[in-house]
C-alpha positions, 0 to 999 in steps of 0.5 A: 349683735354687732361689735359696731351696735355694742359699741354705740349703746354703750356709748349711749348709757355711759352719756346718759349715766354722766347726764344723770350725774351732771343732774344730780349735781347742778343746783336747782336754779341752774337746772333749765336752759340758761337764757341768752346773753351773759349768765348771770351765775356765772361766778356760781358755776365757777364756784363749783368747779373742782379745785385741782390745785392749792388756791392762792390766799387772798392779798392783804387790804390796805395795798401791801404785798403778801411777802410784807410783814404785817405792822407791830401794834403800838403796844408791840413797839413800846414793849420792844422799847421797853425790853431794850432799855431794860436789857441796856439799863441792866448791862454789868457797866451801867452803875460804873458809867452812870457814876462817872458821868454825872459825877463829872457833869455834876462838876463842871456844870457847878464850875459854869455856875459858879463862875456866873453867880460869882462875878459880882460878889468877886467885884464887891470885893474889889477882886478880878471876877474870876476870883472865885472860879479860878479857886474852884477851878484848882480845886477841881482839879486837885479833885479830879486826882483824888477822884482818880486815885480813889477809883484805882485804889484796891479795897484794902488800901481804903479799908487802911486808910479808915483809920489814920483818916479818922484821927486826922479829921478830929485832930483838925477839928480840936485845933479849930477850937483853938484860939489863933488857929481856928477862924468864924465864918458867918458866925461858925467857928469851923475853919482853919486859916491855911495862909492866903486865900486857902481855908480849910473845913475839917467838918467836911472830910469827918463825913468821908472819915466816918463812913470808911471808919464806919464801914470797915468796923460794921464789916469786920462785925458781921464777919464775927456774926456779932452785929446781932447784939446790940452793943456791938452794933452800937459801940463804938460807933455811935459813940464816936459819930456823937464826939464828932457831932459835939466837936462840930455843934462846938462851932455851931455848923449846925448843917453839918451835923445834921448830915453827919446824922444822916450818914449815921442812920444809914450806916444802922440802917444798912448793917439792920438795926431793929426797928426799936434800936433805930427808932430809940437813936433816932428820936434822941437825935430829934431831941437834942435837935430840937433842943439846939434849934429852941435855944438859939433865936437865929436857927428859930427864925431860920425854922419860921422861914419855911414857906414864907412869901415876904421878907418878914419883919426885919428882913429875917426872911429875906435870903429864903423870899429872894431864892423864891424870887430867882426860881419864879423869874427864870421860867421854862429856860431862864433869862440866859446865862450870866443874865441873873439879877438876883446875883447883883446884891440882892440874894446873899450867898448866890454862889454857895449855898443858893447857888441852885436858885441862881440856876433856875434864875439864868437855866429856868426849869430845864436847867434845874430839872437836868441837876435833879436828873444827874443827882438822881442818876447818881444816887441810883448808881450808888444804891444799885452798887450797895445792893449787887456787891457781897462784900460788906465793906462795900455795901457800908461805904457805898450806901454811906457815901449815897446817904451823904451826898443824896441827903445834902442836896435834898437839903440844899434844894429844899432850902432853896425851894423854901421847904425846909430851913435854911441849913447853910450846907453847900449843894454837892459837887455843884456849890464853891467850895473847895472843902466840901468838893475834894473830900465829895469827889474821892468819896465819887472815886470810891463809888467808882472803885466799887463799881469796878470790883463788880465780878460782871464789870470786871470781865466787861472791863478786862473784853474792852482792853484791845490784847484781851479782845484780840486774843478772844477773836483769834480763839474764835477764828481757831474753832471755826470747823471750815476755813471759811470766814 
């Protein structure tokens, strides 16, 4: 055969093999001649094309490129949020400035209060309207170094002080027993005349002097491993906590007392009293608290004043009724500041002890919920310092200072609200008084220091000083491997 024929049949069997092929491949439907016009499977033949190259993804709904990042669900966010007040709630600084601010915001807000709820009393007593201010405000002041001195001095030095405190503070409280040097005021002998208009309550800083005394005692104990035995838990403690609670119960400051049991419960509480010990001191305590209150018809009808809506007979719930009063008439955000009515003769004590009704009246309830805040903040700040440390000293004396000034304001507020009695103690670092405040804003200053002595705090401190920072950079700067920056 020739090479042309050869080549042609060749041609002719590789045509029919790739028809056969082509046969064996295309669905049925597509077997017969396609009609005229546009074919109406076109998409399926092009679905049955070989795919040579990678196929592109298909673009995402909604009109977004296919570069942009997906959205994060709401549970995403709030858990992105969550993480980050966690991480920022954790920061070795957060107990420090937590303490620092709202002891300070605690402070000057009460010295606005104090200024508006006490112009009016001030006139009655044919003082300038800022007589009371004027004397808060000195000592605030005075406060304010206390506070400062506390917060730099070495634990050492407090645990020093411990001591000549707590005989200063009985010494004081003996002589306001004393005839001539001792003064009554609204019925309670507990003050000492210190010439002008300068008094002085002794009772106030026997809760500071209990809680160094106390703290430092506990911790050389357990140094000794011997709060394991009841007596050493007990003695001398309780003992002398119960001679300060008679030299004040001999004034008859019944208020004070009860927050002195309250710094004492916490400090067997904190060093792991048993729970028949604990439960033993505290219902003699109850015992003779009730005793005190049957026995005297003005802390009885202070008693059944509790949740009460009307004046009563004799007026005997009038102060407890108008507290009610202030708070109800305030509303979301108060009648204004200074714009108060109860403060004009109607609610006895507006700038002391009912100074928080006064809040709600003029700051309504946003006012008031922003003191509950910054106490709350406070109080968690001194659980977390007593709960971080390891030194005993510290955890005694910041769980006792915590006690003391979260107990008083529950006190004070629940007065207010008509939940509890009226005790006659001061709202901390909030109400006049320049007794109660200097002794509570070292006891800050305190809280402050232990923050301080934090191993975590201290190196957050000591990377904020700008030589340290400095040093820090350029030791970076040296180890970097190339010279570029």
């Amino acid at each position: 055969m020739p090479a042309d024929e050869s080549s042609a049949a060749s041609g002719t069997d590789r045509s029919r093999a790739g028809a056969a092929i082509s046969r064996a491949l295309t669905p049925p439907l597509l077997a017969g001649p396609l009609p005229a016009g546009p074919a109406p499977f076109a998409g399926l033949a092009l679905r049955s094309r070989p795919v040579t190259g990678s196929r592109r993804p298909p673009a995402p709904r909604g009109g977004r490129g296919a570069g942009t990042p997906p959205r994060p669900g709401r549970r995403a966010g709030v858990r992105q949020t969550y993480e980050r007040a966690r991480r920022a709630w954790d920061r070795p600084l957060t107990a420090y400035y937590l303490i620092l601010g709202a002891g300070l915001l605690i402070t000057v807000l009460g010295l606005v209060m104090v200024y508006s709820a006490s112009m009016i009393k001030a006139l009655e007593l044919s003082r300038p309207s800022t007589y009371f201010f004027r004397k808060q405000f000195i000592a605030a002041v005075i406060g304010a170094g206390l506070m400062m001195l506390a917060s730099r001095m070495p634990l050492k030095l407090h645990r020093a002080l411990a001591y000549p405190l707590l005989a200063g503070t009985v010494f004081l409280m003996v002589l306001v027993q004393v005839p001539g040097i001792g003064m009554s005021v609204n019925g309670n002998q507990n003050w000492i005349y210190l010439g002008g208009p300068f008094q002085l309550q002794p009772s106030e800083f026997g809760k500071l002097a209990l809680i160094l005394w106390g703290a430092d005692l506990l911790a050389r104990k357990q140094d000794k491993r011997l709060l394991a035995q009841w007596k050493h838990m007990l003695v001398p403690l309780v003992p002398v906590a119960f001679m300060l609670l008679g030299l004040i119960m001999l004034g008859g400051d019944m208020g004070t007392a009860i927050i002195l049991t309250a710094i004492l419960f916490g400090l067997l509480w904190l060093a792991g009293a048993p729970t028949r010990l604990f439960a033993g001191v505290l219902g003699f305590a109850v015992l003779i608290g009730f005793l005190l209150i049957k026995t005297s018809p003005n802390r009885m009808s202070r008693l059944s004043c509790i949740g009460a809506s009307e004046p009563g007979p004799g007026d005997s719930c009038w102060q407890a009724v108008h507290g009610i009063y202030a708070l109800a008439s305030g509303g979301w955000f108060g009648s204004g500041l200074g714009a108060s009515v109860e403060k004009w003769g109607q609610l006895p004590e507006p700038h002391t002890d009912f100074i928080f009704a006064i809040t709600g009246e003029e700051l309504g309830l946003a006012g008031t919920l922003s003191v509950l805040a910054l106490f709350a903040a406070l109080g968690y700040a001194g659980i977390r310092v007593a709960g971080r440390t390891e030194d005993p000293f510290v955890r005694y004396a910041a769980g006792g200072v915590t006690t003391w000034i979260t107990a008083q304001a529950v006190i004070n507020i629940g007065a207010v609200l008509g939940l509890l009695p009226i005790a006659g103690v001061p709202l901390p670092l909030f109400s006049y008084g320049g007794s109660a405040l200097l002794p509570t804003m070292f006891a800050v200053g305190l809280m402050i220091a232990f923050a301080r002595e934090d191993p975590a705090a201290r190196a957050a401190l000591a990377m904020r000083r700008p030589g340290v920072r400095w040093k820090t950079m350029r030791r970076r700067v040296m180890k970097r491997p190339s010279g570029e920056r």
